[in-house]
Backbone bond lengths (Angstrom), bond angles and torsions (degrees), N, CA, C in turn:
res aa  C-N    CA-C-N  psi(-1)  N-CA   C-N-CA  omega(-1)  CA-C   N-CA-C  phi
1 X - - - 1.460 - - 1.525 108.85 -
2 X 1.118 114.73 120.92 1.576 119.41 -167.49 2.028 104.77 -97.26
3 X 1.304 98.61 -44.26 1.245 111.37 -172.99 1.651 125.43 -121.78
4 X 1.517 128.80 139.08 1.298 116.26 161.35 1.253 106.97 -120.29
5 X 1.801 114.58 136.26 1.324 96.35 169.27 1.344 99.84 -103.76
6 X 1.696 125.61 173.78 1.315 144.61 -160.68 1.435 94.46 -113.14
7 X 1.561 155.65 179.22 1.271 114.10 125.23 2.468 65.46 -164.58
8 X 1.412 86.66 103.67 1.857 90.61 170.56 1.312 88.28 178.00
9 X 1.548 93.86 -148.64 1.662 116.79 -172.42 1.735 98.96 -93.58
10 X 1.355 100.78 -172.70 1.443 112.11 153.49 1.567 133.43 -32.98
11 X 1.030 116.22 -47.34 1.929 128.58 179.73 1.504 91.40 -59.52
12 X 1.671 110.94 -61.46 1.382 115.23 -152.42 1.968 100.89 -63.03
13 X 1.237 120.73 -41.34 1.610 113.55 -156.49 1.643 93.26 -85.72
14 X 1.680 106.18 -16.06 2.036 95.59 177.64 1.206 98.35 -74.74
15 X 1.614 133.57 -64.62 1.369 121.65 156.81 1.331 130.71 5.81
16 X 1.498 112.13 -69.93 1.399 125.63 172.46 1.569 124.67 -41.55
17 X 1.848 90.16 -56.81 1.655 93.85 179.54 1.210 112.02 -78.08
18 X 1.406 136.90 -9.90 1.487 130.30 148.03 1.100 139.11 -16.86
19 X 1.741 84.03 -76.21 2.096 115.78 167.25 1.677 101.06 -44.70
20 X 1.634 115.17 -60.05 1.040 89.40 167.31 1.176 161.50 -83.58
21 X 1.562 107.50 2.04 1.507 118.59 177.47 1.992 99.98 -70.45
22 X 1.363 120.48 -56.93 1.354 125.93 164.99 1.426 121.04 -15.25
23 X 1.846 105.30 -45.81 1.094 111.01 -161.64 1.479 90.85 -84.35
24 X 1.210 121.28 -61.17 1.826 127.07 -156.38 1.683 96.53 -71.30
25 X 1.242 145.45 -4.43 1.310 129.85 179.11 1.965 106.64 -152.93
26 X 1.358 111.03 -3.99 1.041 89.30 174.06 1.806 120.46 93.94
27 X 1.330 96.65 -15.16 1.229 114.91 -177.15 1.594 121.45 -153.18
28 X 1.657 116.46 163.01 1.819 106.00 160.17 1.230 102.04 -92.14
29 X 0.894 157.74 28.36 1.319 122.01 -166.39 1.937 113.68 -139.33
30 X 1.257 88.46 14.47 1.996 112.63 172.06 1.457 104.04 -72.52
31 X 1.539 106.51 120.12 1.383 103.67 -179.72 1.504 104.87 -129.24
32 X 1.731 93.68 143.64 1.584 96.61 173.06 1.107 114.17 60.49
33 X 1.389 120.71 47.53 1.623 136.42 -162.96 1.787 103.83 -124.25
34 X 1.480 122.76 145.35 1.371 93.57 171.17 2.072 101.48 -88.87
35 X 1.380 92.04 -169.07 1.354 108.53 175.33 1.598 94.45 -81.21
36 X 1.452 113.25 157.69 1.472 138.18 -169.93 1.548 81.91 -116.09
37 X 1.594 107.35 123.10 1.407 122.83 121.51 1.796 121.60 23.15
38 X 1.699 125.89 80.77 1.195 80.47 -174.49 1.303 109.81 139.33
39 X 1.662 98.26 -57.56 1.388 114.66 174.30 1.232 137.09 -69.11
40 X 2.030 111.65 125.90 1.235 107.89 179.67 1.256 142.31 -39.42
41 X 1.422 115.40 131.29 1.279 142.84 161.18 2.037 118.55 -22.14
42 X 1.400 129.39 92.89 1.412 95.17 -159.42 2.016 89.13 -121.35
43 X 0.979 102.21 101.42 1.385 106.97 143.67 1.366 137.55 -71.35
44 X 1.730 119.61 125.84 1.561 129.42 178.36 1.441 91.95 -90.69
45 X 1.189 117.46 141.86 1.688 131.70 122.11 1.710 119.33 -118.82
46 X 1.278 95.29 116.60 1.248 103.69 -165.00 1.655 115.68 -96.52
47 X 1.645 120.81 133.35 1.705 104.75 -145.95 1.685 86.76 -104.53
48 X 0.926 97.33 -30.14 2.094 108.69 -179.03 1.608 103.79 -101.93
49 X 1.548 111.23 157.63 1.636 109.94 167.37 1.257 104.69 -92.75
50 X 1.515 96.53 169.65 2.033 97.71 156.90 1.516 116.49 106.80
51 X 1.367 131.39 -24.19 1.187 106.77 163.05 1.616 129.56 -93.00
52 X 1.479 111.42 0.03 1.425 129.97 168.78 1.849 101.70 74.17
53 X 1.430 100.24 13.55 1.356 103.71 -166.02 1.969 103.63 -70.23
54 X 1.365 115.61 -43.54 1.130 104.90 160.32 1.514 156.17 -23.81
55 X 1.679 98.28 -30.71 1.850 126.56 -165.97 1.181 101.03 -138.24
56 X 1.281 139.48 -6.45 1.922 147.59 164.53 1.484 106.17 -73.76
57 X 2.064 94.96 158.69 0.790 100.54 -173.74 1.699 96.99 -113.36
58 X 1.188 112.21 26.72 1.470 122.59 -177.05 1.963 111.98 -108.17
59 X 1.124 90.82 163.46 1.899 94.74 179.09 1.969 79.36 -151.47
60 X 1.431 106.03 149.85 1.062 111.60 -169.23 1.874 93.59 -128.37
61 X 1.696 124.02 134.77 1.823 97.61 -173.19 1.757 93.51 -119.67
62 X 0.907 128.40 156.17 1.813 109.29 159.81 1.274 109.48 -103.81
63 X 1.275 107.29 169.18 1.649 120.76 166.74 1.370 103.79 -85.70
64 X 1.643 122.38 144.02 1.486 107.77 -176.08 1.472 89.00 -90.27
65 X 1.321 127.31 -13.32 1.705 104.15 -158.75 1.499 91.15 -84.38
66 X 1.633 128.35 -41.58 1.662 111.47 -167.81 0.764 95.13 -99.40
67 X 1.495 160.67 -27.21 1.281 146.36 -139.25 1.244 137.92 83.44
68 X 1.820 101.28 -22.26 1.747 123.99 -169.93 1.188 89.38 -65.80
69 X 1.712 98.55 145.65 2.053 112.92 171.40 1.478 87.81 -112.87
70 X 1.491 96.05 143.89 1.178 122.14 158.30 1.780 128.20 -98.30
71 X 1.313 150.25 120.42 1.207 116.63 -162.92 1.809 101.92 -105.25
72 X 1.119 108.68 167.78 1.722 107.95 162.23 1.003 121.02 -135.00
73 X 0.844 106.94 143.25 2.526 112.12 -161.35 1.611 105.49 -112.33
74 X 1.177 123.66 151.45 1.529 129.56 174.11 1.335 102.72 -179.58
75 X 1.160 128.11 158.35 1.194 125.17 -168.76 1.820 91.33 -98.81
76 X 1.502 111.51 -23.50 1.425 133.11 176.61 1.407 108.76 -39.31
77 X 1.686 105.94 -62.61 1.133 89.22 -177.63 1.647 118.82 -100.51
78 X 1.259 134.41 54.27 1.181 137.34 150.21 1.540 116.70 -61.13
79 X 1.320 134.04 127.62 1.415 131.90 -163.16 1.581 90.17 -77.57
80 X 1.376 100.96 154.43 2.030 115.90 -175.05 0.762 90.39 -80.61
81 X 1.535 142.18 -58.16 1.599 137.73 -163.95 1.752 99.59 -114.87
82 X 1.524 89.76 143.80 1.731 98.54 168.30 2.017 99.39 -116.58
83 X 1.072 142.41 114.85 1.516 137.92 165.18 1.701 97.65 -77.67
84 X 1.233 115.85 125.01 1.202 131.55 165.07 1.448 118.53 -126.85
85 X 1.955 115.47 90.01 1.131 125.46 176.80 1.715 105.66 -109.46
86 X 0.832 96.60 121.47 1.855 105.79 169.42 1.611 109.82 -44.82
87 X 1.408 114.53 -55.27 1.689 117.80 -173.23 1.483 107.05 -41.93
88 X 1.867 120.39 -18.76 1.534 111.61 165.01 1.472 112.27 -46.43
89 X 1.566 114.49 -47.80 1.308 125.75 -151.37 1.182 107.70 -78.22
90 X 1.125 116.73 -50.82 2.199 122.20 -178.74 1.583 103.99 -36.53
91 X 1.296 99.69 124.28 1.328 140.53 170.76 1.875 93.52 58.20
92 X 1.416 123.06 43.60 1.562 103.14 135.44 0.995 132.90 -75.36
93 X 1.690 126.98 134.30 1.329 112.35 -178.56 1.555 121.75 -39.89
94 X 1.522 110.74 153.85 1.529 117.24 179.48 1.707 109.15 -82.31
95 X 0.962 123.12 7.40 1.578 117.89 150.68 1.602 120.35 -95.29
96 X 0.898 102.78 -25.76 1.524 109.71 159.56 1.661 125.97 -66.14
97 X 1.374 101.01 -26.40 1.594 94.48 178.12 1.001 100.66 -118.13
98 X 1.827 135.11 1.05 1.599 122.95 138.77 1.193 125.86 -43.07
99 X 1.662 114.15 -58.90 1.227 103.62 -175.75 1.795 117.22 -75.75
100 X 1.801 113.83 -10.90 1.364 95.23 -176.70 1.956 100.65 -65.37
101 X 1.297 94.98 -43.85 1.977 100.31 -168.98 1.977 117.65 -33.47
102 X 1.816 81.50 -33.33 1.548 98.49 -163.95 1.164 95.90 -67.84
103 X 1.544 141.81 -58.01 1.227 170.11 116.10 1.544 94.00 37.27
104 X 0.987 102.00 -93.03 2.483 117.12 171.78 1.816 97.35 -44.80
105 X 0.980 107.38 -54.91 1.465 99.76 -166.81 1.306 109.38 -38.69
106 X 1.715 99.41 -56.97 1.392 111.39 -175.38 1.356 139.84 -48.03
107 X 1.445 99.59 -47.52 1.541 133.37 -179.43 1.984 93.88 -56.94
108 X 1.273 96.04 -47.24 1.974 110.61 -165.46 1.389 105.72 -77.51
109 X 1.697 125.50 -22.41 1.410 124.61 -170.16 1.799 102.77 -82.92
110 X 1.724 104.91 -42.92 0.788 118.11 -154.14 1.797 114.65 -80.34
111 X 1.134 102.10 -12.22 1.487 118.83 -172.82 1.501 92.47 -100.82
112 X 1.507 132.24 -63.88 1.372 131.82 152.96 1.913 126.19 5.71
113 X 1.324 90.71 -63.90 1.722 102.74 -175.51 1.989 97.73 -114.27
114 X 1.067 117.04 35.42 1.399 107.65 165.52 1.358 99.21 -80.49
115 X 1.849 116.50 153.78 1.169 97.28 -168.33 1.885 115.12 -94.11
116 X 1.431 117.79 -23.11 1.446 108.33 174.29 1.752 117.06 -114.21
117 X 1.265 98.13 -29.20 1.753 103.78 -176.06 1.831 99.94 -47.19
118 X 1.508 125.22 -49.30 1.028 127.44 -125.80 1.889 94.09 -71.66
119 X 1.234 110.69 -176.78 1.688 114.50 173.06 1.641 110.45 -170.01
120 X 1.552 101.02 153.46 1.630 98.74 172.50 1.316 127.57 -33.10
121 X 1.238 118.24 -36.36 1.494 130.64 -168.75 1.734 99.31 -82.11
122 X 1.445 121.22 -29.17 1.417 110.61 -177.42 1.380 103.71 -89.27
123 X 1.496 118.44 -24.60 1.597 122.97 -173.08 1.019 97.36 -68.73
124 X 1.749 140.79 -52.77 1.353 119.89 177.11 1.503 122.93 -53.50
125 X 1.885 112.64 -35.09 1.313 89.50 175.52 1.844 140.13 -82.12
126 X 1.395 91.60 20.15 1.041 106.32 -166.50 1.836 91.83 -106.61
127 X 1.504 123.50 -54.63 1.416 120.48 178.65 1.313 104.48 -47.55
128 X 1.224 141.88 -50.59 1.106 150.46 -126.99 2.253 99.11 -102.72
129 X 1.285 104.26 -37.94 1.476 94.19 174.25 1.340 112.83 -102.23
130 X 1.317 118.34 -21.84 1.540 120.97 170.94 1.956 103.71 -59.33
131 X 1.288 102.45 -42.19 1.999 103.06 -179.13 1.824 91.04 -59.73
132 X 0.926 119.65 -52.36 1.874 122.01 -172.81 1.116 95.84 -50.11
133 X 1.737 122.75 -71.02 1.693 120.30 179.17 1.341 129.45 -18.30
134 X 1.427 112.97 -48.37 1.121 137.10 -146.33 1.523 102.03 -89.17
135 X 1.584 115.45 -63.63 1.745 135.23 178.69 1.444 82.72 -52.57
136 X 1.769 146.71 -77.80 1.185 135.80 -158.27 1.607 114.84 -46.15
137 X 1.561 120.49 -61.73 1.167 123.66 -167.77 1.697 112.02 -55.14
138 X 1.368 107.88 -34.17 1.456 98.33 -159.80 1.762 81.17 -72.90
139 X 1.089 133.04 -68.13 1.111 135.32 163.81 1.649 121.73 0.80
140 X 1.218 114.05 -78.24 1.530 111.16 155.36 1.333 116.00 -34.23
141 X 1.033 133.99 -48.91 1.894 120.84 -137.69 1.850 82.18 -107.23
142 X 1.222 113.73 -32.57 2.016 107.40 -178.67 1.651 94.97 -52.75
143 X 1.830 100.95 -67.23 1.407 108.59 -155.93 1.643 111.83 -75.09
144 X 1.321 109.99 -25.90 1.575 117.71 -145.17 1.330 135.53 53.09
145 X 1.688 108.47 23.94 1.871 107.83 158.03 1.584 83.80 -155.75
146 X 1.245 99.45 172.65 1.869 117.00 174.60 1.719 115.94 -108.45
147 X 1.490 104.78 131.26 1.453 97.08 160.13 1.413 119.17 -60.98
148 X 1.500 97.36 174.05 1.582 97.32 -178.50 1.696 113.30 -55.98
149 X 1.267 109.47 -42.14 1.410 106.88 -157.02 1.460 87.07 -65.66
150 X 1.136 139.23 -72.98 1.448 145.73 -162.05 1.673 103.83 -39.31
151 X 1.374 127.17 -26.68 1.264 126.26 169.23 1.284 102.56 -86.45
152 X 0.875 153.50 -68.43 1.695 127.69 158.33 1.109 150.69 -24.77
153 X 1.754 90.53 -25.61 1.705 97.97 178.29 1.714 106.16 -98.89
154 X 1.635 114.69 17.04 1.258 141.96 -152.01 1.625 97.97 -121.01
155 X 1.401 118.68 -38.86 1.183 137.36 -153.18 1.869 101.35 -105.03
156 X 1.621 96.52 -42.17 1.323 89.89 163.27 1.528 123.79 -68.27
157 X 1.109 120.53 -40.50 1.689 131.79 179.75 1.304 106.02 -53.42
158 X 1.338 147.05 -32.03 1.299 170.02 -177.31 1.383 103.41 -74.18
159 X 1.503 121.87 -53.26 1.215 120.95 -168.82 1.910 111.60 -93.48
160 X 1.128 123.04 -22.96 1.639 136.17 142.78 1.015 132.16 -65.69
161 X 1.519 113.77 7.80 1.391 121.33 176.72 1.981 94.67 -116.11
162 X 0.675 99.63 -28.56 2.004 111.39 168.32 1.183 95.34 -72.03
163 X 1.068 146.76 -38.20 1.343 139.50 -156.43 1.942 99.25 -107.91
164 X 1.152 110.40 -29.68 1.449 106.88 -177.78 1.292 93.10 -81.07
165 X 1.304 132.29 -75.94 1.572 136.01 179.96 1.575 112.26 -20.92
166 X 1.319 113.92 -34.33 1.558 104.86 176.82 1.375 129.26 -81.30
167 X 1.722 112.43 -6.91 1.206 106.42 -167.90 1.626 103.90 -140.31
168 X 1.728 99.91 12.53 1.566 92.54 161.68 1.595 87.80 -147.33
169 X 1.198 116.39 161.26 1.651 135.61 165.09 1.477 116.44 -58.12
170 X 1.563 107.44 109.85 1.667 96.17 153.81 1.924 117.54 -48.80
171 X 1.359 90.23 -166.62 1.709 98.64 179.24 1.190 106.42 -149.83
172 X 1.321 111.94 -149.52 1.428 136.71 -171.56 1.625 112.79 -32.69
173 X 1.075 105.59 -54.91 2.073 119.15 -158.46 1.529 80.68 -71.76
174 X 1.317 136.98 -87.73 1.513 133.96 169.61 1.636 117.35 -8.19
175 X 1.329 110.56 -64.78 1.881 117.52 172.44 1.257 103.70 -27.79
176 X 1.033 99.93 -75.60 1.945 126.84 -157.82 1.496 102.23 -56.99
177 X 1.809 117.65 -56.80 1.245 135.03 -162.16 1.979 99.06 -56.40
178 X 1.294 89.09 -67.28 1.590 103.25 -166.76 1.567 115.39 -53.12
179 X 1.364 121.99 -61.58 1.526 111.07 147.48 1.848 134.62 3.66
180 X 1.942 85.28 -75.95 1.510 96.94 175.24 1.215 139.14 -82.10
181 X 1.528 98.48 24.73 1.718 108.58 175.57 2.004 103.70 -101.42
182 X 1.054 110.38 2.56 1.150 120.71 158.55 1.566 128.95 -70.86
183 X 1.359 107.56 -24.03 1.554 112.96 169.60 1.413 92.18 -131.58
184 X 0.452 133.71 59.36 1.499 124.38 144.31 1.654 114.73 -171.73
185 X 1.534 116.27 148.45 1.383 109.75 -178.80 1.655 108.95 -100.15
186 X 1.111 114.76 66.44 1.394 125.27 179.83 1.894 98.03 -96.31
187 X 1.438 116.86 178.57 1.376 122.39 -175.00 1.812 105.95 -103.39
188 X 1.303 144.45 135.25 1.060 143.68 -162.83 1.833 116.64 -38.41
189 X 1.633 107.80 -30.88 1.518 122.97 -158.71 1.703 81.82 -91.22
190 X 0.927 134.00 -20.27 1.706 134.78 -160.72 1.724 91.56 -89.21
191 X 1.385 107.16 -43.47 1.852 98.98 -165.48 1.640 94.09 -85.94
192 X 0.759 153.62 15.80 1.404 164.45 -96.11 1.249 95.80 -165.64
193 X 1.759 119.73 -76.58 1.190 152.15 -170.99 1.420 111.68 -55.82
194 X 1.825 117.14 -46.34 1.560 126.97 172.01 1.606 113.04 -48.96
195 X 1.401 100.02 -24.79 1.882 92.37 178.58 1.731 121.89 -125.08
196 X 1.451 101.57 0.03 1.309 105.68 177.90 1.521 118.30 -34.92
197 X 1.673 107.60 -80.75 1.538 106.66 173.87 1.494 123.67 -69.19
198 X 1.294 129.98 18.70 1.281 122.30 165.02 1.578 99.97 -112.04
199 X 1.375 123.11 -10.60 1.524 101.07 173.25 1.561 113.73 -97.47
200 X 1.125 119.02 -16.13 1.919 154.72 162.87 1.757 85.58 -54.88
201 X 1.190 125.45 -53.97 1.947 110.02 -166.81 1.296 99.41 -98.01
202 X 1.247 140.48 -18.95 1.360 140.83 144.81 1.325 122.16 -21.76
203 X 1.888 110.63 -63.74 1.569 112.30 -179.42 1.089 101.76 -123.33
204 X 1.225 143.63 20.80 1.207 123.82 171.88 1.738 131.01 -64.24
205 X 1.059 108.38 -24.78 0.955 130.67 -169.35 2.224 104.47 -68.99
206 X 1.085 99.52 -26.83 1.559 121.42 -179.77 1.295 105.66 -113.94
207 X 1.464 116.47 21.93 1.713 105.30 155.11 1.403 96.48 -154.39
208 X 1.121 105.31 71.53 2.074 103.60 -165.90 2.412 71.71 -98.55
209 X 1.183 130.72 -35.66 1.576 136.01 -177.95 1.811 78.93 -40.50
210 X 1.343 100.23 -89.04 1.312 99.11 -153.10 1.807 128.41 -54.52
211 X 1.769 98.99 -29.99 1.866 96.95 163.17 1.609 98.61 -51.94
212 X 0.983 144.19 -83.15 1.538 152.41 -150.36 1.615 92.86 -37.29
213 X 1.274 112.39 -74.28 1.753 119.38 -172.67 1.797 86.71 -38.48
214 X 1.119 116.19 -53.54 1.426 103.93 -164.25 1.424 130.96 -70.04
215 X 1.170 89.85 -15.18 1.755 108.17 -171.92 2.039 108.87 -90.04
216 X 1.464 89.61 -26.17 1.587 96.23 169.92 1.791 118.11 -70.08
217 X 1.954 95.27 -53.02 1.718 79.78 160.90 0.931 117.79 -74.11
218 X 1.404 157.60 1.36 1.500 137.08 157.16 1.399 126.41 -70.64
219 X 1.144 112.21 8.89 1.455 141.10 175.11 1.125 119.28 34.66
220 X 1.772 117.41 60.39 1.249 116.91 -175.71 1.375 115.80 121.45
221 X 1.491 106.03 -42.82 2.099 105.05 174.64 1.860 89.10 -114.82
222 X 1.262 67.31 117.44 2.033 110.41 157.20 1.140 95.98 -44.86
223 X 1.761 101.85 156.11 1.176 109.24 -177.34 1.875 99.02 -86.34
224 X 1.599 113.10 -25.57 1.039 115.01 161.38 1.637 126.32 -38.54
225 X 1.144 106.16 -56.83 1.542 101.87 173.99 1.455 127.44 -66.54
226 X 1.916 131.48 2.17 0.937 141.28 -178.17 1.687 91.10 -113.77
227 X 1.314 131.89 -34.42 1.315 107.73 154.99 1.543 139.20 -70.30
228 X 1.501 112.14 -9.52 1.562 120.45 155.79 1.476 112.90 -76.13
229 X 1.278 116.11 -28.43 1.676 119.03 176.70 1.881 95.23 -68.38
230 X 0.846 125.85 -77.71 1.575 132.79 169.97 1.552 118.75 -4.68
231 X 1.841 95.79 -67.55 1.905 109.82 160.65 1.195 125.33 -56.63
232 X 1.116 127.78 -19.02 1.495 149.77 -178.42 1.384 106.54 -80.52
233 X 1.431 120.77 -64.02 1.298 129.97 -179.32 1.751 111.68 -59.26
234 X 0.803 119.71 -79.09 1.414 150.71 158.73 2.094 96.05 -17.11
235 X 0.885 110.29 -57.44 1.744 112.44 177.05 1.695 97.13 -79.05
236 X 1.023 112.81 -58.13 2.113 109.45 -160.17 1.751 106.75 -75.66
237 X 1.575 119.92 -17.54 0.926 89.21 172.89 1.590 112.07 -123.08
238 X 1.265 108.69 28.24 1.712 115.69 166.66 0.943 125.02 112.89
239 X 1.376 108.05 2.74 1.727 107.69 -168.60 1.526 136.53 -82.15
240 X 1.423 79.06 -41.60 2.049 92.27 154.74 1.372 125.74 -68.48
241 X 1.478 116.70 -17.57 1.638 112.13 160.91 1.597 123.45 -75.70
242 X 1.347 94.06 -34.57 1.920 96.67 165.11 1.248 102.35 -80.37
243 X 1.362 136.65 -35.90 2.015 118.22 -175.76 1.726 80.35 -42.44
244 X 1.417 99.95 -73.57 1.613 103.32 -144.89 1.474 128.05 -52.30
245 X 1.395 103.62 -11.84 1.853 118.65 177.66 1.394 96.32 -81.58
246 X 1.352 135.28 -52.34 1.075 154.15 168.33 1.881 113.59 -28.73
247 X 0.861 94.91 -91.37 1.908 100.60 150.64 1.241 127.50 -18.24
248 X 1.522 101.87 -59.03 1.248 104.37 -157.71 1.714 101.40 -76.22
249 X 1.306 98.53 -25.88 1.632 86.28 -172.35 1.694 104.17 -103.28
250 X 1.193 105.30 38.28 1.424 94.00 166.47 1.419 118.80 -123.61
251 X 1.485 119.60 -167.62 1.652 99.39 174.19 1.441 112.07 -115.88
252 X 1.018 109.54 19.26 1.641 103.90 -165.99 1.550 120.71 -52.80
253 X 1.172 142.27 -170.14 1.127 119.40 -151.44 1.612 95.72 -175.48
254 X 1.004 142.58 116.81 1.690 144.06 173.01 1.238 122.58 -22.13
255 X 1.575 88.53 -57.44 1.734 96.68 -175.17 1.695 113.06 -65.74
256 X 1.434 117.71 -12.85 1.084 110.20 -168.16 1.659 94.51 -81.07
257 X 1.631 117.68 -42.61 1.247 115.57 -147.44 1.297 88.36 -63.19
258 X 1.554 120.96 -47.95 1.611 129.11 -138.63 2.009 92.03 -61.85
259 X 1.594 116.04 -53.74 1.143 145.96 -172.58 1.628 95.14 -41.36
260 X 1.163 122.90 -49.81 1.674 123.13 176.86 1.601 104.86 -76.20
261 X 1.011 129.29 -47.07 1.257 119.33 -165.49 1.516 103.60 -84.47
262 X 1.156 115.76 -22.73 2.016 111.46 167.44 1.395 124.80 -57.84
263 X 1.802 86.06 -30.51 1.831 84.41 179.85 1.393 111.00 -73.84
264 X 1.534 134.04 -8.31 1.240 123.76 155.49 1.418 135.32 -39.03
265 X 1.133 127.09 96.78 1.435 117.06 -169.07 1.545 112.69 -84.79
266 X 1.474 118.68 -25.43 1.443 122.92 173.23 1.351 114.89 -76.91
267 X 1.650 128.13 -7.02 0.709 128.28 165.58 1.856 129.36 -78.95
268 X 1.244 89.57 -16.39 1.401 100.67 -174.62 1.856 107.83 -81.05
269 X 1.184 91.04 -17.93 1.734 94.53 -170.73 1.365 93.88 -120.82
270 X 0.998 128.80 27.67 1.958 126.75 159.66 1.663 104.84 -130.77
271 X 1.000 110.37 -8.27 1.651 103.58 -169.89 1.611 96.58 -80.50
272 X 1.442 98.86 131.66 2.181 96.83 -171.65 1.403 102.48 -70.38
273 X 1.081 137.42 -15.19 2.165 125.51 149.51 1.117 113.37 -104.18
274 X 1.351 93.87 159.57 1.395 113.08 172.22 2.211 113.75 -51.46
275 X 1.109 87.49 128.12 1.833 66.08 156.10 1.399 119.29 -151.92
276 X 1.805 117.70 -171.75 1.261 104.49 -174.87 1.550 96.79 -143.66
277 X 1.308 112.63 169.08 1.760 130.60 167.94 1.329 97.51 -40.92
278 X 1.469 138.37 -64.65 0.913 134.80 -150.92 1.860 111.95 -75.70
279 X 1.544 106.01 -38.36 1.365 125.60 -171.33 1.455 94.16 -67.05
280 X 1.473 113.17 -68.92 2.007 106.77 -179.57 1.743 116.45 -45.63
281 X 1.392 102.52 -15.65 1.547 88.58 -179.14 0.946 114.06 -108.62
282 X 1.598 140.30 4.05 1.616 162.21 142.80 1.676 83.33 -45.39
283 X 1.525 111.67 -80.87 1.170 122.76 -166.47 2.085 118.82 -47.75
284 X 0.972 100.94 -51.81 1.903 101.69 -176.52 1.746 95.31 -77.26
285 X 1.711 133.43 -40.75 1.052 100.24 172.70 1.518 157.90 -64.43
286 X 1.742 82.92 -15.32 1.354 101.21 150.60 1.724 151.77 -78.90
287 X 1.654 87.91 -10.20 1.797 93.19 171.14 1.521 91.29 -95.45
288 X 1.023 144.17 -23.71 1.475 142.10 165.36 1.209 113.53 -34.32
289 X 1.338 96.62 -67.30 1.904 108.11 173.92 1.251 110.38 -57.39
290 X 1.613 123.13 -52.46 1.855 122.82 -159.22 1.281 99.43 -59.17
291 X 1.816 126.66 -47.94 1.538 135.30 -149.57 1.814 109.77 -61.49
């Protein structure tokens, strides 16, 4: 097998790098390994934005019986080529490319305000697709579809968020998010969404440096006004009525989420405050309740 091509969303190109991790070692679970001599060729074309799965060095697999994802990192399996054509994007529904945007945003916010991994070189890639995020969404929710360029400049944010995610640590919204896709059948950007603004009023207050840097490259719209675009989206096109059906019928439980995301130890020393067991579970029991 010389070549794989990718050609979906996120599920489909982790899939991909699966096949090929199987192939180049025999196994998933080789980390931080190079590629052997040999090894297939793996091209992404990615048809949705947002899981950065295209330009990462991650593949994410689930268990079908719990649901828990496990991820696996290598620089190995980062795909050689990413194809980034917009004509994927024309006429996907606009909840579909809400939650991919939310998806990049995230990956780009969260690497953004990490507190030591992060660097000039990741801060641009983070100014630079979060400003794209931003011109697309308002764009979506005025018109309800995107021009081409805005799906490109949609497609790039997607693919700098694969590339930021690999070389600095998500945080908090990720902890919490990833956990709770285990009880509930919500979409990754949806469990994501339950803690955004409660982990955002948590620290904000200790990265007001970095909103400002950010608000200058956005050249004019606040990052505030891309989190009212967010509330906007998220209420008009349905999504907070499924979080909350979603929730409601499940059992999940705080202590469980907080309990997974504590065992993060890199998280404890990248998150820009201090925090504690007790503070994250002040904090998730309350987006529990708000969602």
């Amino acid at each position: 097998l010389q070549t794989i091509l990718a050609v979906g969303g996120g599920s489909t190109i982790d899939t991909a790098k699966a096949i090929r991790a199987r192939i180049m070692f025999g196994d998933f679970d080789v980390k931080d390994a190079e590629a052997p001599l040999g090894a297939p060729t793996l091209i992404a074309v990615p048809t949705l934005p947002g899981s950065g799965s295209e330009t990462s060095r991650f593949f994410v697999l689930s268990d079908p019986d719990t649901r828990a994802k496990r991820a696996r990192r290598g620089w190995c399996y980062a795909p050689d080529l990413a194809v980034l054509d917009p004509d994927w994007l024309t006429g996907a529904p606009p909840r579909a490319l809400l939650l991919g945007a939310f998806d990049a945003f995230c990956h780009l916010w969260e690497t953004f305000i990490c507190k030591n991994e992060r660097s000039p070189v990741t801060d641009m890639l983070a100014a630079t697709g979060i400003a794209n995020i931003a011109q697309a969404m308002r764009e979506l929710l005025d018109t309800g579809t995107l021009s081409q360029k805005s799906c490109s400049a949609l497609q790039l944010a997607s693919a700098l968020g694969g590339y930021a995610i690999s070389n600095v640590r998500v945080g908090m919204i990720h902890a919490l998010g990833e956990p709770l896709s285990a009880y509930v059948t919500l979409a990754h950007p949806e469990t994501l969404w339950v803690f955004y603004s409660h982990v955002r009023a948590h620290y904000d207050d200790v990265i007001q440096d970095r909103i400002t840097l950010l608000n200058n490259a956005l050249g004019g719209q606040a990052l505030s006004q891309l989190d009212q675009l967010w509330a906007r989206g998220f209420r008009e096109l349905g999504v907070d009525a499924r979080i909350r059906d979603a929730l409601g019928a499940s059992d999940v439980t705080a202590d469980a989420l907080v309990n997974a995301a504590m065992r993060d130890t890199v998280l404890l020393k990248e998150h820009p405050k201090d925090i504690t067991w007790d503070g994250v579970h002040d904090l998730t029991a309350r987006a529990l309740r708000a969602a």
